[in-house]
ZABA-955967 format. One record per atom (N, C-alpha, C): z, y, x; residue in one letter. Coordinates in steps of 0.001 Angstrom, whole numbers, plus 500000, padded with zeros to 6 digits. Atoms other than C-alpha are relative to their C-alpha. Layout:
ZABA-955967
ZYXA
...
***
This chain:
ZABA-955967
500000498798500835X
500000500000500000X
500000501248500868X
499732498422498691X
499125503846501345X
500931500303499459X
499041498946500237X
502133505230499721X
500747498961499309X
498954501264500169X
504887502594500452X
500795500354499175X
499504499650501022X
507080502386497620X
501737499797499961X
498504499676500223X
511190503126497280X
500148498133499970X
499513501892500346X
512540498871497067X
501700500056500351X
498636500211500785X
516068498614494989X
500032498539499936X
500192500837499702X
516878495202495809X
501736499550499694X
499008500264500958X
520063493745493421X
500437498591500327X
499167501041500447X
522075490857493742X
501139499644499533X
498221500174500558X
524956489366491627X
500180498849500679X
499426501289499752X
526850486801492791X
500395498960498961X
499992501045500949X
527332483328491074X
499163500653498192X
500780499472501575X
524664484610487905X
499160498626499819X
500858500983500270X
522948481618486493X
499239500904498990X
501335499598500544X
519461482346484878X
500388500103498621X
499754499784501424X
520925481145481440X
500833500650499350X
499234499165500956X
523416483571480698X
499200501049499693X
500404498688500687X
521208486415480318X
499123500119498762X
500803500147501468X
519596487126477068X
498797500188500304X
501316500324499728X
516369487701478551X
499729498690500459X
500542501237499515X
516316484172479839X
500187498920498553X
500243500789501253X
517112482779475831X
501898500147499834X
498274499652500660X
521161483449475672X
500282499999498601X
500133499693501274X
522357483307472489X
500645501527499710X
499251498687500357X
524413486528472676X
498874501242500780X
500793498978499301X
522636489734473851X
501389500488501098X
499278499797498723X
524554489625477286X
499756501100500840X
500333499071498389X
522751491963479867X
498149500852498863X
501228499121500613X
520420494582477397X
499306501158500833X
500938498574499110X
519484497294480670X
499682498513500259X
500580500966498706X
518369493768482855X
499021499189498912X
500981499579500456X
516498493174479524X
498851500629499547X
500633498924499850X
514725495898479303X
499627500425501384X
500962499822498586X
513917496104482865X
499486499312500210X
501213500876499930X
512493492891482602X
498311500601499285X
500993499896501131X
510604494255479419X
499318501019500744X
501190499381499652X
508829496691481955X
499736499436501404X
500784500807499261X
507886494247484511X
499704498414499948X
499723501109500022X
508515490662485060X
500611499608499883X
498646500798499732X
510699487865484899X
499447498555500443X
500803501502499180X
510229484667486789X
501053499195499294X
499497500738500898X
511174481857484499X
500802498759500862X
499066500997499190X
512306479339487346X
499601500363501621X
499773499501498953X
513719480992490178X
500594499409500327X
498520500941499601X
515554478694492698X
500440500487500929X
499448499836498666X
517923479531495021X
500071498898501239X
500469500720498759X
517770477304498652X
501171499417500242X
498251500108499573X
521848477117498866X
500432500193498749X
499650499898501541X
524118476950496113X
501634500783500331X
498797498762499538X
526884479565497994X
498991501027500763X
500345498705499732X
526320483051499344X
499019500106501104X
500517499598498484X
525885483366503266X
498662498986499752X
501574500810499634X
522914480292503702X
499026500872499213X
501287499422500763X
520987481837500600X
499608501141499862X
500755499110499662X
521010485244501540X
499682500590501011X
500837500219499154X
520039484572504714X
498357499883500076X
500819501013500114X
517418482742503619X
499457501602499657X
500440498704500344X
516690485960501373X
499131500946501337X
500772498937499169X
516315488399504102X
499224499210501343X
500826500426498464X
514622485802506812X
498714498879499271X
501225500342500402X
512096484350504594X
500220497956500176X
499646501880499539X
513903480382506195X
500813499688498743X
499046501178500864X
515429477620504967X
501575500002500281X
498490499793499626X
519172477435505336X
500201498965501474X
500021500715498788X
518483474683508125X
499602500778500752X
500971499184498913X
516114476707509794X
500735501323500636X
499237499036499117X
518539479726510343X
501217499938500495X
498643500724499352X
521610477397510941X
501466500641499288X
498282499014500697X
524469479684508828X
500222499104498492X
499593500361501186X
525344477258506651X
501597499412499636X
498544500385499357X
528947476849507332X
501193501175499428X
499230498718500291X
531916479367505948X
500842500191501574X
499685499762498712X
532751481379509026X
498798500633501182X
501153499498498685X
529439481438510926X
499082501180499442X
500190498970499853X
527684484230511566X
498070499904500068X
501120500610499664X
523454484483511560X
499917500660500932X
500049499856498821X
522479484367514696X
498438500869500972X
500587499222499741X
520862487344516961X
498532499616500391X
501840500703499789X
517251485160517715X
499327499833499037X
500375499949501340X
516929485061513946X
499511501257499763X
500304498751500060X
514899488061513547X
498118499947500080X
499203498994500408X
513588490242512278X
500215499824498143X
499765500030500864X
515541490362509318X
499133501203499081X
500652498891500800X
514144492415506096X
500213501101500343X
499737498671499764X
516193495517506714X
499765500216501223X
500866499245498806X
515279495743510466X
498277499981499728X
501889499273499769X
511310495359510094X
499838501192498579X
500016498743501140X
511878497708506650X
500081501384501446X
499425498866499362X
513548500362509192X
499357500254500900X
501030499931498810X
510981499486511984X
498839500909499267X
501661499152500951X
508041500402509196X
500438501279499221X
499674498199500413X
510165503853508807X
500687499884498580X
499039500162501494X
512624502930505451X
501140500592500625X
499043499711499976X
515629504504505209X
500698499208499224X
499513501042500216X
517818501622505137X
501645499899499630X
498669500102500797X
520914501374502991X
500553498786499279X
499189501063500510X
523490498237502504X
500826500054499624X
498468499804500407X
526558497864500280X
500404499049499338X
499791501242500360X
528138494820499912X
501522499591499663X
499142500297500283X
530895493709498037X
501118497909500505X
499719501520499483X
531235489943499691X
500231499704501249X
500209499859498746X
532136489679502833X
499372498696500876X
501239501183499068X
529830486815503891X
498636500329499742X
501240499292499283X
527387489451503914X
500378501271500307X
499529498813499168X
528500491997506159X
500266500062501244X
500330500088498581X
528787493251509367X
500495498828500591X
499269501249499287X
531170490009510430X
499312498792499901X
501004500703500118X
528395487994509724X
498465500794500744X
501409499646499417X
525687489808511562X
498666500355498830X
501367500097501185X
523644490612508241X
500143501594499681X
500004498807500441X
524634494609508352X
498377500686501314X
500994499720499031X
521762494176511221X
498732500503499081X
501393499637500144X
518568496608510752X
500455501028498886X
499563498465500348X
520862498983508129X
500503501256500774X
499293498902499584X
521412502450508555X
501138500285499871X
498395499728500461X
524131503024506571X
500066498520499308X
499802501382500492X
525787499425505904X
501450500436499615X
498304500225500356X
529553499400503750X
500088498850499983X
499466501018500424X
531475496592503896X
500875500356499075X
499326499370500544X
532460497226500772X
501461499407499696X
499065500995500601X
534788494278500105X
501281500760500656X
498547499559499095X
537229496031503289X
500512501509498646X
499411498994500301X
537559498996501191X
501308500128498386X
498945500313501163X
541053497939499280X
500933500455500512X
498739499428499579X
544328499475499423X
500454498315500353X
499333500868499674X
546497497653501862X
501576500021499777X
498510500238500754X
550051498028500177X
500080499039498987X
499735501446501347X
551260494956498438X
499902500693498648X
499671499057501337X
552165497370495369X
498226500477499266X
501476499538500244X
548475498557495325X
499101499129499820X
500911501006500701X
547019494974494882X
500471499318499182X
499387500531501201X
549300494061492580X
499571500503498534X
499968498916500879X
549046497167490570X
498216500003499547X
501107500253500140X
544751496686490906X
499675498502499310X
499765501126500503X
545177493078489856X
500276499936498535X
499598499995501550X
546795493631486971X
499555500953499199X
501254499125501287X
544711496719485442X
498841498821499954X
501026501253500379X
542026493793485946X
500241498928498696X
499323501159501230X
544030490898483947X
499979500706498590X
499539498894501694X
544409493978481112X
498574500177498874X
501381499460500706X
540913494452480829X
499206501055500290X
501019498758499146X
539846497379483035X
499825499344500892X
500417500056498745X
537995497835485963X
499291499009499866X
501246500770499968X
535893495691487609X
500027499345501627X
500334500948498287X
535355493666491480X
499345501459500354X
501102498713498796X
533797497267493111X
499118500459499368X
501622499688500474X
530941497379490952X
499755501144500277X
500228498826500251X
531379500941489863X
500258501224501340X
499982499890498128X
532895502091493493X
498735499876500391X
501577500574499167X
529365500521494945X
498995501187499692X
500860499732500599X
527425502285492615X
500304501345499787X
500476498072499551X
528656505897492751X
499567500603501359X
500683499486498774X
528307505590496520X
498826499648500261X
501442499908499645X
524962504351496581X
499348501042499141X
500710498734500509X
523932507277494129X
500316501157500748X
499957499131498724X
525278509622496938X
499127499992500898X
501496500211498863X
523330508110499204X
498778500015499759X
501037499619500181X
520235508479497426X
499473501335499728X
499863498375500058X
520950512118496783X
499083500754501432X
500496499462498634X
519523512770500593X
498342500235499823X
501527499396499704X
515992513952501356X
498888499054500383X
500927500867499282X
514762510679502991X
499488498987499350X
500634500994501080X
512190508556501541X
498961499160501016X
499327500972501181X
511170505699501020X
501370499988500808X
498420500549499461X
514510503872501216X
499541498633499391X
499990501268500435X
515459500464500653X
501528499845500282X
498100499703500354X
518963500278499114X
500216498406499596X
500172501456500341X
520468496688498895X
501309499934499809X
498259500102500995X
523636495804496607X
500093498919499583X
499363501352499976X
525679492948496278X
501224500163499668X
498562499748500777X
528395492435493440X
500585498815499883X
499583500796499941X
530824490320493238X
501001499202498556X
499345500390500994X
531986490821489675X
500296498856498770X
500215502003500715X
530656487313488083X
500421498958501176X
498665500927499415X
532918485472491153X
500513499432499432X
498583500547500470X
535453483549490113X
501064501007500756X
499740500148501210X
537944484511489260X
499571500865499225X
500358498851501139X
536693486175485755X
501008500400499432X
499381499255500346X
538588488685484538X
499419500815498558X
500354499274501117X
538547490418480604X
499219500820500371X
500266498913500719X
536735493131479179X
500237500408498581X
499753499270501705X
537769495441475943X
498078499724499421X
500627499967500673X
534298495918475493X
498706499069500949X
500844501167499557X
531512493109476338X
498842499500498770X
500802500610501365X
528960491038474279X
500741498647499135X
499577500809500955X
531580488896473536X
500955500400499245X
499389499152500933X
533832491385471824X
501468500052500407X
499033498852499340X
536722493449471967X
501497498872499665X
499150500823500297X
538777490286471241X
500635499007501318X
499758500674498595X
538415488570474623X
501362500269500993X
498724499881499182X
541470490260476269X
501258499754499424X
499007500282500847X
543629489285473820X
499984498250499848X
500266501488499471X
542094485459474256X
500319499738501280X
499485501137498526X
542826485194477414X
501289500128500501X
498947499669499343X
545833485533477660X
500753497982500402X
499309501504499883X
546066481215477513X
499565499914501187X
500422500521498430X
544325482133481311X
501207500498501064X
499021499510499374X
547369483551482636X
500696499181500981X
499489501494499474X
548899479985484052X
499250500221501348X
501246500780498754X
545525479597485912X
500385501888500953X
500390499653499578X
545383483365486692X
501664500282501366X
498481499981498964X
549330483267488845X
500017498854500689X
500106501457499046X
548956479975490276X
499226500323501207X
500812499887499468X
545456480871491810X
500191501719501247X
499326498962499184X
547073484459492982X
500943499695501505X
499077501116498822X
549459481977494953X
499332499754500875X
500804500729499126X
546973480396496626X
499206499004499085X
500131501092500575X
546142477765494032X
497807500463500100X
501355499924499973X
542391476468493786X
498962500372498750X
500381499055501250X
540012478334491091X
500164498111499432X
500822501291500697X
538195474890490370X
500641499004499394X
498799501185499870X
541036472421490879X
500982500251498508X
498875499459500900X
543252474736488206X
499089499601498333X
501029500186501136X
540427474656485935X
499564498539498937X
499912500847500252X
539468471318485687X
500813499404499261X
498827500485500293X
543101470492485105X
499983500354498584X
499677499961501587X
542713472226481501X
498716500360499727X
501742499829500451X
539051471299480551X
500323500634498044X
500110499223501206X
540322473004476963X
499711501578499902X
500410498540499848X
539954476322478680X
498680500310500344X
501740499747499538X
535942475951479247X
499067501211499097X
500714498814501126X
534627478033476243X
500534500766500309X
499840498849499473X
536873480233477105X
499893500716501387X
500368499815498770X
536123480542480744X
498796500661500190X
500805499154499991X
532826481009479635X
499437501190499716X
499549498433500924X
533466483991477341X
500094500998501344X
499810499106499311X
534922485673480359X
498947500278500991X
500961500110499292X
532295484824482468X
498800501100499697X
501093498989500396X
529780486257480249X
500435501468500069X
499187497980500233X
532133489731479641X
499154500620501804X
500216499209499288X
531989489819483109X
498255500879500660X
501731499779500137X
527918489957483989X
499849501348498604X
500677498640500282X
527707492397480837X
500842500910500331X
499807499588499125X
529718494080482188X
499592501089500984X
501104499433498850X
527882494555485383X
499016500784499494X
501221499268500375X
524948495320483339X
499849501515499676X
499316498438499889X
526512498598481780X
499782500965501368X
499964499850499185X
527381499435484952X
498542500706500471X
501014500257498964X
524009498802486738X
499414501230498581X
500879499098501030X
522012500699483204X
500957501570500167X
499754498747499969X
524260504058483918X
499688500525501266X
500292499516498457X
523478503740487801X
498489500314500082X
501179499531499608X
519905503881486971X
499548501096498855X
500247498814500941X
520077506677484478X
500498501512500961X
499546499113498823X
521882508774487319X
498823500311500769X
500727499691498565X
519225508044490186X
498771500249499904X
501392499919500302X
516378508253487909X
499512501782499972X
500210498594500008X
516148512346488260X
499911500521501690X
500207499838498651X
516272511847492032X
499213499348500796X
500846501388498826X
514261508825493148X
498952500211498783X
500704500315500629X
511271508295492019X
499524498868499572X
499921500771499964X
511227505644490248X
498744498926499453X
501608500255500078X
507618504923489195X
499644499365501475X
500220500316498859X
507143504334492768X
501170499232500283X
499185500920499869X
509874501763493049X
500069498840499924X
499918501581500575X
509937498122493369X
501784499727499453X
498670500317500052X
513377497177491780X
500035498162499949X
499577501610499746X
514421493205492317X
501459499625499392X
498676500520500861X
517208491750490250X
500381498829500494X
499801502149499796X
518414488283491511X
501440499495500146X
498479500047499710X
521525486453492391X
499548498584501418X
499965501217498499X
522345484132495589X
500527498555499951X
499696501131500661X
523509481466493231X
500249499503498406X
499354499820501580X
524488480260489839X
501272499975500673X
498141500056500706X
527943479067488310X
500084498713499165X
499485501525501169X
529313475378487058X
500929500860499015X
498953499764500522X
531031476216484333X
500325498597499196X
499864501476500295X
531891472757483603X
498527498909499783X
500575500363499867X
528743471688484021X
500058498290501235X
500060500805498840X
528714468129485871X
501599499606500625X
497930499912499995X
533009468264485447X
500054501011501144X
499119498596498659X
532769471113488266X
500204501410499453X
499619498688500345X
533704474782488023X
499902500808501371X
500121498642498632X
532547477863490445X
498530499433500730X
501389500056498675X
530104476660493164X
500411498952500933X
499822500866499311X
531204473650495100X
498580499501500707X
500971500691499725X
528808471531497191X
499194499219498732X
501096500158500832X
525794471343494830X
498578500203499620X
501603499796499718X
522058470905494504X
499648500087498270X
500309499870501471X
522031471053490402X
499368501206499330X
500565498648500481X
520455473740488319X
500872500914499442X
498825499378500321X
523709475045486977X
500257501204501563X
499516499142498441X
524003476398491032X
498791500523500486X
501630499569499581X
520088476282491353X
499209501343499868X
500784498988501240X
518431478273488723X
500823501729499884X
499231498589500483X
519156481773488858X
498811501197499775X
500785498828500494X
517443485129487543X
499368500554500873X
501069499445499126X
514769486760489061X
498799501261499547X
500806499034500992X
513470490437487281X
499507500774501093X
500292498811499077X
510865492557489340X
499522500853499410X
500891498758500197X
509616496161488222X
499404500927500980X
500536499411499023X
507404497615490003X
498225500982498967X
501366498684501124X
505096500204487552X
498705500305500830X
500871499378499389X
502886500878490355X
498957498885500114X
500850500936500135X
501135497565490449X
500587498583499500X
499913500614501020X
502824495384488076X
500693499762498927X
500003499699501545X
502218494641484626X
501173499829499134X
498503499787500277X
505445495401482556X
499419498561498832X
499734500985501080X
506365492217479643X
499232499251500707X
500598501336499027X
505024489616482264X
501176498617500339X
499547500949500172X
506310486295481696X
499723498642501057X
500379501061499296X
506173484043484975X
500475498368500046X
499362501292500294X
506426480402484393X
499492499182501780X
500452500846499043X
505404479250487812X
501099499993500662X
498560500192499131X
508484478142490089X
499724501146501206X
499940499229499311X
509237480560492612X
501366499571501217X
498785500094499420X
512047480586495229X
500358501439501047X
499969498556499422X
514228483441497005X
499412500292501331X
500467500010498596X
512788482576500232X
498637500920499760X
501487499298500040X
509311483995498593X
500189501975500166X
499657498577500330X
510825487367497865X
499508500988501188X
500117499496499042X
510755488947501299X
498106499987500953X
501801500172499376X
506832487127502707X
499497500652499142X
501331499160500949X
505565488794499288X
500198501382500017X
499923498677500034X
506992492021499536X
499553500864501882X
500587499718498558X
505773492295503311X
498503500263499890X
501447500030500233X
502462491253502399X
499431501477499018X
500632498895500740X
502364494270499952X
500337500983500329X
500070498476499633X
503339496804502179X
499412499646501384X
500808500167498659X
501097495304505154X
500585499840501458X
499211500631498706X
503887494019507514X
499816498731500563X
500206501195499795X
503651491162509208X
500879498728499243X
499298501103501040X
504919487919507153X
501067499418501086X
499011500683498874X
508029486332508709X
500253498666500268X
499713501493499573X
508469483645510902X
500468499006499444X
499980501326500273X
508132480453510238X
500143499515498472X
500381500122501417X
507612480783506627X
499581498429499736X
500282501680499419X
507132476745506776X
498668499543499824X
501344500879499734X
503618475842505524X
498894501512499702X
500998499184500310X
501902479430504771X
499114500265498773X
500276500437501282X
501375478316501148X
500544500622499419X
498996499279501367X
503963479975499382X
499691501122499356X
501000499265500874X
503048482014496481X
500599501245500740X
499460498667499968X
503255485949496396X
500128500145498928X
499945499726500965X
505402486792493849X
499592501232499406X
500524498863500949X
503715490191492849X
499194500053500161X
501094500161500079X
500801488791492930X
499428499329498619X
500080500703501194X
500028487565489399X
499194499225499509X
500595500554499562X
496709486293489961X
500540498664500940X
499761501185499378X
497777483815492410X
501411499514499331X
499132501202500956X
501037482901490540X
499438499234498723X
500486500523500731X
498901481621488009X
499130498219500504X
501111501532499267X
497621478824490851X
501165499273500220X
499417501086499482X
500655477167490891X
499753498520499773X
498512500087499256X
502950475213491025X
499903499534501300X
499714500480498244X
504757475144494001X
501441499672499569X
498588500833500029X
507846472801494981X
500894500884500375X
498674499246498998X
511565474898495746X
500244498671500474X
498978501005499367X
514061472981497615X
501778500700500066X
498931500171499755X
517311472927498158X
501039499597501052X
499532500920498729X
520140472050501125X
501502500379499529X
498380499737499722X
523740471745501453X
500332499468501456X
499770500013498319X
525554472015505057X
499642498179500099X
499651501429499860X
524997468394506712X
500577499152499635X
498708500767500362X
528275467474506042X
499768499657498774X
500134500713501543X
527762467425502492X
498882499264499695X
501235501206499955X
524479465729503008X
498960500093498264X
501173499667501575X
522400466933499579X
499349501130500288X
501296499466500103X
518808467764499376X
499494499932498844X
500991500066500862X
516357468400496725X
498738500695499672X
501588499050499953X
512885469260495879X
500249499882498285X
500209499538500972X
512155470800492549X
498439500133499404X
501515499877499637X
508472469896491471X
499257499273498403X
500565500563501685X
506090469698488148X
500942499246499216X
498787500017501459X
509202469855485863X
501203498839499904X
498834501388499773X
511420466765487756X
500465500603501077X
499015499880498937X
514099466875490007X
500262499051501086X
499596501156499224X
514525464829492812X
501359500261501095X
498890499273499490X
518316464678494669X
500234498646500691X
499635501204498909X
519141462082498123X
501409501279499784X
498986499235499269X
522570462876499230X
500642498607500248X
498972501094499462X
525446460418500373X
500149499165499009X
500178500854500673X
525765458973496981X
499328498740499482X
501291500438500004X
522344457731496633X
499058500975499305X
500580499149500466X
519460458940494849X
500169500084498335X
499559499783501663X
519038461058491148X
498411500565500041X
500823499684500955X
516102461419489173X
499651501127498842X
499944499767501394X
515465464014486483X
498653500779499012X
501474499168500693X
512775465254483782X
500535501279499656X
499238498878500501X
513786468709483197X
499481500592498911X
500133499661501204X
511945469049480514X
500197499765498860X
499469500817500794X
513441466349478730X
501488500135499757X
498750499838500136X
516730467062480094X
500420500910501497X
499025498339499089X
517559470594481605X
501430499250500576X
499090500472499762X
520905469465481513X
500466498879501386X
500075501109498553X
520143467026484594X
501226498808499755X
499037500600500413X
522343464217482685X
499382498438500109X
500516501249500398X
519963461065482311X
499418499998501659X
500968500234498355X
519180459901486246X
498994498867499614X
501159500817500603X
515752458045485606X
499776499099501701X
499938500691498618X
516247456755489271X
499265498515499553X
500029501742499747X
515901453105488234X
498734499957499156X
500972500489501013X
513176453042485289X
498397501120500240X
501194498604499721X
510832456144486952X
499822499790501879X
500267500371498218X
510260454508490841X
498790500608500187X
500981499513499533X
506828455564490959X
500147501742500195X
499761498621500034X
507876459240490075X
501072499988501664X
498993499968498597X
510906458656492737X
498990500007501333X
500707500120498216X
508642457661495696X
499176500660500363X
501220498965500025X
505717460123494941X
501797501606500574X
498969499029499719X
508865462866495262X
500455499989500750X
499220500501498540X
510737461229498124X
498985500249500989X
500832499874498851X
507503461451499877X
499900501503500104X
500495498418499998X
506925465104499017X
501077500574500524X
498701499834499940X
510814465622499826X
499805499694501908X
499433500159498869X
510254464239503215X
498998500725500507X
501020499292499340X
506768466231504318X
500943501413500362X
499412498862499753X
508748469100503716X
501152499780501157X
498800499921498885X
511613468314506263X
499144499423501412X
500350499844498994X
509185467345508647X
499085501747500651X
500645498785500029X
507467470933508133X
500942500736500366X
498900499141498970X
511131472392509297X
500219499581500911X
499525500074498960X
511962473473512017X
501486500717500443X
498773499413500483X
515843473563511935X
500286500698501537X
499157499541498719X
518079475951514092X
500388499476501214X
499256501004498817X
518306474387517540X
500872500966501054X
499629499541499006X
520321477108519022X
501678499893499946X
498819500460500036X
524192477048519006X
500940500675499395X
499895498852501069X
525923478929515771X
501201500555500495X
498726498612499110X
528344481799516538X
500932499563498531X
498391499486501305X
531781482119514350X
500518501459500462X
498585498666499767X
533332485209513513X
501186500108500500X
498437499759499311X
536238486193515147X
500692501782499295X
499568498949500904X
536880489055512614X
501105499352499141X
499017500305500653X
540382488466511500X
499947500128498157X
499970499601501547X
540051490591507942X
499202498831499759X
501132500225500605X
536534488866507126X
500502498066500102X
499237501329499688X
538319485213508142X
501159499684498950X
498814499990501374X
541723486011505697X
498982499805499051X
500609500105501482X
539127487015502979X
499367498454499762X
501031501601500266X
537299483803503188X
501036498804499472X
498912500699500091X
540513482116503235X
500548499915498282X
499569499547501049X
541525483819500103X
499013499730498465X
501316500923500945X
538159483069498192X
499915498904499479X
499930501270499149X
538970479597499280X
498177499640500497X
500720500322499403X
535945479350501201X
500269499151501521X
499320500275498810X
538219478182504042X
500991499377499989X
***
């Protein structure tokens, strides 16, 4: 493009595809992230590569596989031969480069504030008096506030206030996390903070130290309501996110803007008896949202049914501002998603990884699932059964071995990290992880 364009580039944390009402919800959950679909796209099966944060938005800004850039581990850091990430070749091709991240397994203690100008870690910015996270804690449990969102989002409208253009502003919330916390007002109604008060058990235990998932499990009668909060929280966000772009729209131009909506994972919410994000290759952790607007060259109410994955995000948005595509992109095939023409030639297979240790892979391909891990193998038709509940392993072999084969081309087509992964030694960013239980 001669007249590179502004790129607003959104992620929530743990968002699965099916809570939002643009993806078929039954409640009208997220009505601005509808309506911003309704003036560009929405990619109907978006997969994420990892089914936690750091690997998949790695993956995000380096175009790899979670093998291929080796950070798949809580603790490690991506490593300085990995390059160049999005925001350095953005900043190389003259962007004014702005990060603000509410997670701290993407931030500077991870090596991923590399190639911003201005990078917050926003997660550090909490009062450190016991009294002051008590006192923030519990306006949460009440029904105010929020994980940073709104914090994030008046300082990135500061920062767009400046003179310098393009930019490329990149935000990362953490308010659909576990744990979920009320809202007075939501799409599931002004009743929810007054329901949860049967989460109180889970929400002092887990304050302790106790485990989200572990607590959860223990009272599978609290699932509907888990999900209630879940949803509050995402709309929520949305609010949020629809007043931040009513602010920046008198300063940015936003005609000339690519905006990107996505998330770096779903959310079990008892899906599969788990809860949160554990080691998982399922579509509950898979499948997540994927809205681009971009007015300047594409067509608003565009409905993409061709599989996509976040790894594409970054080779297609290179390709359309005439950068070079990034390394090792694995076979040179992969679609461009704002290309609409060629998403129409699909399909193409995602995949999937979890660290070694946990040993689960999967390819995602003409509407079946295929999943090796330590257990053995799983089968599924997803068009028969989304739900990924009926493993056809035993009565569908020909489907299995046609997949297993396609499952293994691809791992000979990577080429994983052979260099030797760094750990943080950032005390704060080490507690927090701890505290997450990522650690």
């Amino acid at each position: 493009m001669q007249n590179r364009p502004n790129i607003i580039l959104i992620v929530m944390d743990s968002v699965r595809a099916d809570r939002l009402s643009c993806y078929g919800w039954h409640r009208r959950s997220t009505p601005f992230l509808d309506s911003l679909a309704a003036r560009g796209a929405i990619y109907e099966q978006a997969i994420s590569p990892s089914f936690w944060t750091l690997p998949s938005l790695c993956s995000l800004f380096t175009g790899l596989y979670p093998s291929e850039h080796g950070a798949v581990k809580a603790g490690l850091v991506l490593a300085d031969d990995i390059a160049p990430t999005m925001a350095e070749a953005l900043r190389e091709a003259g962007y004014h480069t702005i990060g603000l991240s509410n997670n701290p397994n993407i931030s500077g203690a991870t090596n991923l504030s590399r190639g911003f100008e201005v990078f917050d870690d926003a997660w550090r910015v909490a009062r450190k008096a016991r009294v002051w996270r008590v006192l923030a804690r519990g306006h949460r449990v009440l029904g105010f506030g929020d994980d940073g969102a709104a914090a994030t989002l008046r300082r990135a409208a500061a920062l767009l206030k400046g003179p310098r253009r393009p930019f490329f502003l990149f935000l990362l919330f953490m308010d659909t996390h576990f744990p979920y916390f009320p809202h007075w007002r939501s799409s599931v109604g002004i009743s929810l903070p007054l329901r949860s008060l049967a989460m109180w058990p889970v929400y002092a235990r887990f304050a302790r130290g106790g485990n989200w998932g572990a607590l959860l499990r223990q009272r599978p009668h609290l699932t509907p309501l888990l999900s209630d909060l879940y949803e509050g929280e995402l709309s929520c966000l949305d609010a949020r996110l629809r007043r931040f772009f009513s602010e920046i729209g008198p300063v940015c131009d936003l005609e000339n803007t690519v905006t990107i909506v996505t998330a770096d994972h779903g959310e079990a919410l008892g899906d599969h008896g788990k809860i949160s994000h554990g080691a998982s290759v399922y579509d509950s952790l898979g499948r997540v949202p994927l809205i681009a607007s971009a007015p300047a060259f594409l067509p608003s109410g565009t409905r993409v049914t061709a599989q996509v994955q976040l790894t594409d995000i970054w080779p297609s948005l290179a390709r359309h501002l005439g950068l070079p595509a990034p390394a090792g992109h694995w076979d040179g095939k992969r679609p461009d998603i704002l290309s609409l023409d060629q998403m129409r030639e699909g399909p193409w297979p995602a995949y999937m990884e979890t660290s070694p240790e946990d040993g689960l892979t999967a390819i995602r391909a003409n509407g079946w699932k295929y999943i090796v891990g330590p257990e053995g193998e799983e089968i599924y038709d997803l068009a028969q059964d989304p739900g990924e509940l009926s493993n056809l392993a035993r009565v569908q072999p020909a489907r299995l071995a046609e997949m297993k084969e396609s499952l293994a081309r691809w791992r000979e087509a990577l080429r994983p990290y052979a260099g030797l992964p760094s750990t943080s030694d950032d005390e704060e960013f080490v507690a927090r992880l701890k505290a997450l239980g990522y650690m």
